[in-house]
Each structure stands twice: as C-alpha cells, then as structure tokens.
TORPA-4810 file (N, C-alpha, C, O; in nm, 3 decimals):
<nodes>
NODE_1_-1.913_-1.859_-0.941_-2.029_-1.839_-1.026_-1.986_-1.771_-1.158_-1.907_-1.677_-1.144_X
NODE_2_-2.028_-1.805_-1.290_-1.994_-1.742_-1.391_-2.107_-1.636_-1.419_-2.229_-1.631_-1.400_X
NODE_3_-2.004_-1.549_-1.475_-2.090_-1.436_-1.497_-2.141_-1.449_-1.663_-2.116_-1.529_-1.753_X
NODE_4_-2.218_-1.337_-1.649_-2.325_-1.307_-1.761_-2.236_-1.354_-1.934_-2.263_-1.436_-2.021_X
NODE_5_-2.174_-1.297_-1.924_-2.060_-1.338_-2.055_-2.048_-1.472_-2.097_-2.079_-1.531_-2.201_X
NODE_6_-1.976_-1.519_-1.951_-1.918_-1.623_-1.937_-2.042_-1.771_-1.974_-2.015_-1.892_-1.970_X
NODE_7_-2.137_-1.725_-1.999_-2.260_-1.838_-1.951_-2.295_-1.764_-2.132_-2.345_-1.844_-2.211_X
NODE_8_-2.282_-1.701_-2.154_-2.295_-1.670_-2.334_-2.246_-1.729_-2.432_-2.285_-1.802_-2.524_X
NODE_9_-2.111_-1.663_-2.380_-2.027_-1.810_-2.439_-2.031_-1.944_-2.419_-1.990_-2.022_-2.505_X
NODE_10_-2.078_-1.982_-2.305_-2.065_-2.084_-2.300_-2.167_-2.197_-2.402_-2.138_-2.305_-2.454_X
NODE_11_-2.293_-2.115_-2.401_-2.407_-2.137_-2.478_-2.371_-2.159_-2.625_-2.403_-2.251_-2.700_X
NODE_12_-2.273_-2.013_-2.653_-2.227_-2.028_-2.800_-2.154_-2.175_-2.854_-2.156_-2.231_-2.964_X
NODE_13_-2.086_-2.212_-2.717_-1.996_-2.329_-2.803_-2.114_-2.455_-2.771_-2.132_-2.531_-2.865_X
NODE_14_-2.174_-2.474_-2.676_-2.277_-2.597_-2.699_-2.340_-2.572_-2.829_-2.373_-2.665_-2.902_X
NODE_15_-2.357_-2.458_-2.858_-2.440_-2.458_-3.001_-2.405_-2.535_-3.070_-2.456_-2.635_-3.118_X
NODE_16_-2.236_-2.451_-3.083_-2.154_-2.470_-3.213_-2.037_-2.608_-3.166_-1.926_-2.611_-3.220_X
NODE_17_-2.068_-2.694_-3.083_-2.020_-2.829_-3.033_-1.970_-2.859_-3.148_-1.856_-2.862_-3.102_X
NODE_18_-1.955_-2.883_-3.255_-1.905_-2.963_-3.393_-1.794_-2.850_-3.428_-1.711_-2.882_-3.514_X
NODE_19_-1.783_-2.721_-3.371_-1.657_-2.671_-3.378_-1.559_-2.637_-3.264_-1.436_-2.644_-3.264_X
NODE_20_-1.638_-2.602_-3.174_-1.593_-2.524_-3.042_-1.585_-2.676_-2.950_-1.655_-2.775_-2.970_X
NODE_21_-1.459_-2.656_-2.829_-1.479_-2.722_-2.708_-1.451_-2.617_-2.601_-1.415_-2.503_-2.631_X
NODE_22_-1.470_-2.666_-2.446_-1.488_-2.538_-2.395_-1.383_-2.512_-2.352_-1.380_-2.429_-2.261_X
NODE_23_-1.283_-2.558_-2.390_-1.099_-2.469_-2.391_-1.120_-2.370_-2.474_-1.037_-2.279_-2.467_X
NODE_24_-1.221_-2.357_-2.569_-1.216_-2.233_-2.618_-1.276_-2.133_-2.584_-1.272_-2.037_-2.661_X
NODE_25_-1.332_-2.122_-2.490_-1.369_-2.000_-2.379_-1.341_-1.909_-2.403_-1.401_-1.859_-2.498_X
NODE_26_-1.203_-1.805_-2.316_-1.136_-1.727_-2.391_-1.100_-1.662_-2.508_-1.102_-1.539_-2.514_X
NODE_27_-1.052_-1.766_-2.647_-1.109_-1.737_-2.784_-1.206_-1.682_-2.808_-1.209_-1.563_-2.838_X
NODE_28_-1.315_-1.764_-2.801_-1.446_-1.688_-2.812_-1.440_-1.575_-2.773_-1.429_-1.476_-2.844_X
NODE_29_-1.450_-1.579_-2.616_-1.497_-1.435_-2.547_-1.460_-1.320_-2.627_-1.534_-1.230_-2.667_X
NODE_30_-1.280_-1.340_-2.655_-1.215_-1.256_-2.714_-1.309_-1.198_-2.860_-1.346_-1.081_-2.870_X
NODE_31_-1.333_-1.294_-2.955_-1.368_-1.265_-3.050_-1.524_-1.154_-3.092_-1.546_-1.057_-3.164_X
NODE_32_-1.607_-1.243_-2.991_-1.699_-1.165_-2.915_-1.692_-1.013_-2.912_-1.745_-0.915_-2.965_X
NODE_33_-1.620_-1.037_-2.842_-1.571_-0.881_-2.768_-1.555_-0.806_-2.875_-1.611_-0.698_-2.889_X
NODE_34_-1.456_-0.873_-2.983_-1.387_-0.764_-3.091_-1.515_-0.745_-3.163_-1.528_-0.642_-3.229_X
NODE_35_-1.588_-0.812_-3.159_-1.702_-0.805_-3.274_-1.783_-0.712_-3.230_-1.829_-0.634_-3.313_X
NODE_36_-1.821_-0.698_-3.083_-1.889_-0.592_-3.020_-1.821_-0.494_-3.014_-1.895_-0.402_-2.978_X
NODE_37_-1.702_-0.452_-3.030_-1.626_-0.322_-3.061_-1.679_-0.274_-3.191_-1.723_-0.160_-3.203_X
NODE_38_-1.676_-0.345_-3.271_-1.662_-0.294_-3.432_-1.814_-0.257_-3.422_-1.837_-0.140_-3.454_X
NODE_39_-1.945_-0.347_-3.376_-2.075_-0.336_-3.341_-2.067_-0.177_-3.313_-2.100_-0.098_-3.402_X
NODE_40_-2.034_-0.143_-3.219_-2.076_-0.030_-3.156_-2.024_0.099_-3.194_-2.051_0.206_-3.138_X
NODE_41_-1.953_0.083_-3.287_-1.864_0.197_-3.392_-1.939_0.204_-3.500_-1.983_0.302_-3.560_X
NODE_42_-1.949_0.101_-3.518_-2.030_0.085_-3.676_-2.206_0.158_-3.642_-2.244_0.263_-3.695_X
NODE_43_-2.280_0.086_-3.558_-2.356_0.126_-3.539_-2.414_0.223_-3.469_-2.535_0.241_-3.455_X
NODE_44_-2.310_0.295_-3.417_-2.275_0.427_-3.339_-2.381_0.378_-3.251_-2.485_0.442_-3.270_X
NODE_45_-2.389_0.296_-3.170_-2.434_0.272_-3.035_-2.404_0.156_-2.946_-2.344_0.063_-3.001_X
NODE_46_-2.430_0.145_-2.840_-2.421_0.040_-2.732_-2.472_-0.062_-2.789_-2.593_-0.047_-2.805_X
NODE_47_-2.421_-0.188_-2.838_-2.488_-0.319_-2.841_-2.493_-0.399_-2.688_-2.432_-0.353_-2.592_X
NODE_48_-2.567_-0.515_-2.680_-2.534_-0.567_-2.579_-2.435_-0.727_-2.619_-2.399_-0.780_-2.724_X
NODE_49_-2.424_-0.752_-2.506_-2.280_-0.881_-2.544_-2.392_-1.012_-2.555_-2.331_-1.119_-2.553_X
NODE_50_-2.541_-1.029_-2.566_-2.561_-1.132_-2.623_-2.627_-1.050_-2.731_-2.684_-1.120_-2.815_X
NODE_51_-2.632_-0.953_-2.745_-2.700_-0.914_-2.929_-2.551_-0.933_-3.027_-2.559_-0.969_-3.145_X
NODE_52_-2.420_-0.904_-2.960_-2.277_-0.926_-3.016_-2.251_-1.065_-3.047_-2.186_-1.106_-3.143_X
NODE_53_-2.307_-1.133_-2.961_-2.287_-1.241_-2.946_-2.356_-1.356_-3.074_-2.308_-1.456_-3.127_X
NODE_54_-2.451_-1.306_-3.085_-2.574_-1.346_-3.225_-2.525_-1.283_-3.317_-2.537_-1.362_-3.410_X
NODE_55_-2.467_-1.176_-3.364_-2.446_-1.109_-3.489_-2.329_-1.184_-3.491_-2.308_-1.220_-3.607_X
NODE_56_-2.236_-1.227_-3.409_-2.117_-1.299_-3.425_-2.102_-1.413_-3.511_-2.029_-1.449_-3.603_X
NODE_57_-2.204_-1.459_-3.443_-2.290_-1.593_-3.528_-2.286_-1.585_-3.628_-2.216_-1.647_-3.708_X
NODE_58_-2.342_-1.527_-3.638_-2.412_-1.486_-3.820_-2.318_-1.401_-3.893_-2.350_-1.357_-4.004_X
NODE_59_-2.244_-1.385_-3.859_-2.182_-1.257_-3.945_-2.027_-1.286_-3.990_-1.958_-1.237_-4.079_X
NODE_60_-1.992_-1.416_-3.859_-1.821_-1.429_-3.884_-1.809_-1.583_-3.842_-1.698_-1.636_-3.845_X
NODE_61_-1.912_-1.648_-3.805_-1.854_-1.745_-3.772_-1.913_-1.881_-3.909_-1.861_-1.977_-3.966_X
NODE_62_-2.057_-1.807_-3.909_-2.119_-1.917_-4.031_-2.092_-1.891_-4.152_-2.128_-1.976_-4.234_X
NODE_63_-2.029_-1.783_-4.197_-1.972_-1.760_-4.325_-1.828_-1.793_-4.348_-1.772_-1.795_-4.458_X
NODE_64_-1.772_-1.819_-4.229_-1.625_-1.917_-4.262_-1.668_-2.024_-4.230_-1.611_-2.100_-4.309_X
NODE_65_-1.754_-2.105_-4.143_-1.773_-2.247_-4.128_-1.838_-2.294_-4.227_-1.834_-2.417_-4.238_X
NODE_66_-1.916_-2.219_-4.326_-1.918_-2.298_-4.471_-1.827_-2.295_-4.562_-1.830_-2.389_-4.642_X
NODE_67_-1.722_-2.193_-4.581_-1.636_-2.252_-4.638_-1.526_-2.298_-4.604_-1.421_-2.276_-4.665_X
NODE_68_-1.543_-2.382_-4.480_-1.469_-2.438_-4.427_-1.494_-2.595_-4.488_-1.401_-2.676_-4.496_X
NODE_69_-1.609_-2.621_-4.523_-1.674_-2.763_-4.585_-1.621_-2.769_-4.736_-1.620_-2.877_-4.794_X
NODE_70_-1.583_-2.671_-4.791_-1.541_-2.680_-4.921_-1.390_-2.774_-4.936_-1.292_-2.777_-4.861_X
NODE_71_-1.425_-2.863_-5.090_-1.323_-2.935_-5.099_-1.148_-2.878_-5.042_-1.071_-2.920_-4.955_X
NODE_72_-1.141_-2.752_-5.152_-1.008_-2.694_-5.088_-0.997_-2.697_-4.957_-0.896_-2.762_-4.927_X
NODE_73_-1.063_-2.650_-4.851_-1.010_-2.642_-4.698_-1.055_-2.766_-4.678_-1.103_-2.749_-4.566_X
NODE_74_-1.074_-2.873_-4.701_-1.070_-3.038_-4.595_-0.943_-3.071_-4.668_-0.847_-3.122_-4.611_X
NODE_75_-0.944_-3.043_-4.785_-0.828_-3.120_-4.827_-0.726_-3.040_-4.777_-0.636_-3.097_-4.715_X
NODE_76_-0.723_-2.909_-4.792_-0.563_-2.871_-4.774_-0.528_-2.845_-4.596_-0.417_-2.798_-4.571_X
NODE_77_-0.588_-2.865_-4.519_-0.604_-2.871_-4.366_-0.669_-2.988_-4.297_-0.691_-2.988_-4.176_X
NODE_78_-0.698_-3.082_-4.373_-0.691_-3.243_-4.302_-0.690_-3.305_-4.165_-0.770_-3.369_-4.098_X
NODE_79_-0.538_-3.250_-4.146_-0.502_-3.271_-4.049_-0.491_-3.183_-3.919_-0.418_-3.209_-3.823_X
NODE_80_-0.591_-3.055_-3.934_-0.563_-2.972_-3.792_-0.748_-2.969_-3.780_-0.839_-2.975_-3.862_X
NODE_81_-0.739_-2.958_-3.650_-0.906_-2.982_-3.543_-0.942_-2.863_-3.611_-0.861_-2.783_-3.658_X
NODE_82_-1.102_-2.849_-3.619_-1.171_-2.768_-3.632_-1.152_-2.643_-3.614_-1.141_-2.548_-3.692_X
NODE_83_-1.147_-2.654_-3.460_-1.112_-2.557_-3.383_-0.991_-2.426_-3.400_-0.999_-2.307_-3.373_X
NODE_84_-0.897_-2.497_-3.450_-0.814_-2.455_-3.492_-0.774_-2.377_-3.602_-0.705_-2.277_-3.622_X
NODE_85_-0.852_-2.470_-3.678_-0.837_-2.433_-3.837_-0.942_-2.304_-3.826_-0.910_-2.231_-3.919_X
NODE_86_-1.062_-2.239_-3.749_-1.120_-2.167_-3.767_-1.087_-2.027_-3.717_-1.117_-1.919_-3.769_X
NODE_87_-1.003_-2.055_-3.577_-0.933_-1.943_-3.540_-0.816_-1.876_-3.663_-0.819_-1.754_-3.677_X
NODE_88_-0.749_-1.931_-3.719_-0.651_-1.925_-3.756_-0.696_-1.886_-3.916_-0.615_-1.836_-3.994_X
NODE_89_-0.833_-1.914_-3.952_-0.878_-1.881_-4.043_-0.925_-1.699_-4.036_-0.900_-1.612_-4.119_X
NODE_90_-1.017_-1.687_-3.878_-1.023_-1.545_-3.818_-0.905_-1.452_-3.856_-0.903_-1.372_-3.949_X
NODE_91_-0.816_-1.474_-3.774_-0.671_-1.429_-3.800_-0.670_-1.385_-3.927_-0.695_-1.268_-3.955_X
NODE_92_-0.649_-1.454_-3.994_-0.612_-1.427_-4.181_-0.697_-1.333_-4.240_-0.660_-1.241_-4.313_X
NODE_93_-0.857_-1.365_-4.194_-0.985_-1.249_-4.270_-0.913_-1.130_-4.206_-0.870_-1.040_-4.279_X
NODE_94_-0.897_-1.125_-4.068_-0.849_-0.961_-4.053_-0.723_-0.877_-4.098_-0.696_-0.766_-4.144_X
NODE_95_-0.666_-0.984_-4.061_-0.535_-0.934_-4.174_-0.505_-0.846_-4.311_-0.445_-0.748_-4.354_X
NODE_96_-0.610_-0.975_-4.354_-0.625_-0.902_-4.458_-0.687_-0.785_-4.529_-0.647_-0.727_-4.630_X
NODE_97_-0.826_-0.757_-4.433_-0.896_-0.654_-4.412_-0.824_-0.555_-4.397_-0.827_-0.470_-4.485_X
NODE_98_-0.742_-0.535_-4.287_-0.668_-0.449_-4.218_-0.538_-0.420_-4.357_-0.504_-0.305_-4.386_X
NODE_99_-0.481_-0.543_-4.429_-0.390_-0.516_-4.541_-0.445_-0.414_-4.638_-0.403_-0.301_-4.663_X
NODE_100_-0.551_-0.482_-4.690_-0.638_-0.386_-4.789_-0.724_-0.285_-4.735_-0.824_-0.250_-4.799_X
NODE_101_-0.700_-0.247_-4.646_-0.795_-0.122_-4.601_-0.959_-0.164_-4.642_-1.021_-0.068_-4.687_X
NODE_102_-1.017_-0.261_-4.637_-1.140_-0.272_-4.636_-1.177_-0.429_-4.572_-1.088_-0.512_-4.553_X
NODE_103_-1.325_-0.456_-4.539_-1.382_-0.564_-4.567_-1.323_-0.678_-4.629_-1.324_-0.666_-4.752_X
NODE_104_-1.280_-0.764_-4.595_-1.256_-0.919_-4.697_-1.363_-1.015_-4.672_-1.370_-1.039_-4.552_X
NODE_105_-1.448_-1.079_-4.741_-1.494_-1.145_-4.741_-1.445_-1.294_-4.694_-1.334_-1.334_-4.731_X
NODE_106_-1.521_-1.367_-4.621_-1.498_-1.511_-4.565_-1.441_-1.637_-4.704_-1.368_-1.735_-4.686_X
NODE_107_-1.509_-1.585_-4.848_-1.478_-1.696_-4.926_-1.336_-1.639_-4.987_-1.237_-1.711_-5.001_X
NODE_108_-1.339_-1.526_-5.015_-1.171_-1.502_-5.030_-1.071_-1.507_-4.968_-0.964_-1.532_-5.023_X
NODE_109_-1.087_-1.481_-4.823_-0.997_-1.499_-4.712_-0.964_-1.630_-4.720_-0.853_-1.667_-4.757_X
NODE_110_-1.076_-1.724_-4.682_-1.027_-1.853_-4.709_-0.968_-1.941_-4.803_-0.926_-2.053_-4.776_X
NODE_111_-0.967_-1.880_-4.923_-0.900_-1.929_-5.062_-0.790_-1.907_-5.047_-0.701_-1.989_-5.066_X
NODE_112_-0.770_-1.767_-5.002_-0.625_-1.721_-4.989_-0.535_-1.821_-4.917_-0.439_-1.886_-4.960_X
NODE_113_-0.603_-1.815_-4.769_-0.512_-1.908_-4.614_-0.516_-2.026_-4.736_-0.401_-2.021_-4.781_X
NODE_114_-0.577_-2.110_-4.798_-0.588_-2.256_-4.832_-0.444_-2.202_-4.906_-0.339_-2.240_-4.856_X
NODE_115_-0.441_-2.128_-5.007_-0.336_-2.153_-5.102_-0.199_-2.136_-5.044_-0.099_-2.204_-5.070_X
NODE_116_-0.213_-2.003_-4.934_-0.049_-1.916_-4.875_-0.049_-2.043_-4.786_0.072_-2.064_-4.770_X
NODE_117_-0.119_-2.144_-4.716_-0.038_-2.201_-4.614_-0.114_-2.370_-4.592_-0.097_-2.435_-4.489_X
NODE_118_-0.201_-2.422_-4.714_-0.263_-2.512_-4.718_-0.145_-2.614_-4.787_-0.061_-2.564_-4.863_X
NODE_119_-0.142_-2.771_-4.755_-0.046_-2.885_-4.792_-0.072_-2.866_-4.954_-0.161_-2.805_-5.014_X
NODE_120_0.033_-2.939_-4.999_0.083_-3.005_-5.107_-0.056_-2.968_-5.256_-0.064_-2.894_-5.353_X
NODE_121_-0.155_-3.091_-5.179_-0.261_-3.135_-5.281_-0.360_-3.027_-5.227_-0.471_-3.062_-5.266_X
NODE_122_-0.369_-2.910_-5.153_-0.454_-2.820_-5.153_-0.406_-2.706_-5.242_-0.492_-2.643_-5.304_X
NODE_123_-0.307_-2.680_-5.253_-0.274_-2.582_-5.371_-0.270_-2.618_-5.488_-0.271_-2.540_-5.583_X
NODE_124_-0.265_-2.782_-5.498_-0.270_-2.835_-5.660_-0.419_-2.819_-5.693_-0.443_-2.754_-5.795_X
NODE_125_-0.519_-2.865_-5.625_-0.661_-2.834_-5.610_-0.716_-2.717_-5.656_-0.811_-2.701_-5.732_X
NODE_126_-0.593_-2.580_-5.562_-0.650_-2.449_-5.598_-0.605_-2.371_-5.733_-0.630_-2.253_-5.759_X
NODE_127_-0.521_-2.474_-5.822_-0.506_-2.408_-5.940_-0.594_-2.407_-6.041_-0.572_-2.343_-6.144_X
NODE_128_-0.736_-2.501_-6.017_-0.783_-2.618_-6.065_-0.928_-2.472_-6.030_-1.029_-2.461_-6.100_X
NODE_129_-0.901_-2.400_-5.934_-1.025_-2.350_-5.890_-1.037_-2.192_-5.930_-0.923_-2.148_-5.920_X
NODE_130_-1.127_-2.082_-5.973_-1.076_-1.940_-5.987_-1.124_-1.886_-5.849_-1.224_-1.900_-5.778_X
NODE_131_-1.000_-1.814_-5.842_-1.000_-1.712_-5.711_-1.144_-1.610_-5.702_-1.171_-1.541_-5.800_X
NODE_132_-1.207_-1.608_-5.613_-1.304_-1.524_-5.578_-1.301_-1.390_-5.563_-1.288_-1.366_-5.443_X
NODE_133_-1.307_-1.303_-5.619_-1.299_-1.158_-5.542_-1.319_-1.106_-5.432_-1.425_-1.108_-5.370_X
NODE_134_-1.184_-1.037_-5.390_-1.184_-0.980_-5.275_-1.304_-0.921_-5.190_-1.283_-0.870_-5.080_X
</nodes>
C-alpha cells in the first residue's frame, strides 16, 4: 500500500503528465521534501507535505516550466526529455543560489544553464538575447 506521500506525488506527476513519468517518483519526492525543508524554516513552522507539495507547484516547478517553452531552451536542449531537462535545470537554480548567497530566479537560472551548457545554435541565439537579472 502506498503511503500518504507516495499517493501525492503520485497525483503531482498525473497533473504534470507532459513533464513527469512515474520513474520520477523519487525525484519528486526528493524535491518535495527539500521544498518543505526550506517551507518550514522560512515560515518558522510545520507545513504539511501536501501544502509543500502545492507551493512546490507554484513556486519551482511552473516558473521553470515556462521558461522552459522559451525559444532559447527548445532550441538549445532539443534533444533531452522533458524530464530531464527540468531536473537538471533544478540543480543549476540552486547552485546558483547557494553560489551567490541569495535567491536566483527561474528566468536567470535558465539563461544561464542554456548558455554554460546549451548546443551550438542555443548560445548563438543567446547572444542575440539580453541576460535577465539575477
């Protein structure tokens, strides 16, 4: 029987079916989780893991999955699944957060990953484009 979490997530990726499959289970959960850490520091209290779970939504996943639709990221990541490209996009926002000691925003993070590790004609694209502020 899956537990309470497990049936959250699971919900999350039927939502989000056009990004998530359910090999990404784990991922999620994980991400989840981290998000309900920062939740409950930030807001100096107990969240619960489907109120984490909704702010997740909204807070980290739909602000990189739109600029994930932008010309630069189809063009310069083409060729890797959704899925992929969004984790790996995660990765980079914190990084960089964690580099600069603050907040990075989803449209800078992603300008950045497109240019430091996007093909050929995605960096020719991004010269073409001005960088967003951090």
């Amino acid at each position: 029987m899956k537990n309470e979490k497990t049936l959250i997530v699971a919900n999350v990726i039927d939502s989000l079916s056009e990004t998530f499959v359910e090999s990404d289970m784990n991922a999620l959960l994980n991400q989840i989780e981290g998000h309900k850490y920062f939740l409950d520091k930030k807001l100096n209290m107990k969240v619960s893991f489907d109120q984490a779970a909704f702010s997740w939504m909204e807070n980290v996943y739909r602000p990189i999955a739109v600029q994930m639709e932008n010309l630069l990221t189809v063009v310069s990541f083409s060729n890797k699944e959704r899925n992929e490209l969004f984790f790996e996009l995660c990765d980079h926002q914190l990084l960089l957060s964690i580099n600069l000691g603050r907040e990075v925003e989803a449209p800078y993070a992603v300008q950045d990953y497109c240019i430091k590790y996007g093909n050929s004609v995605g960096k020719f694209i991004s010269h073409f484009t001005k960088k967003v502020a951090a």
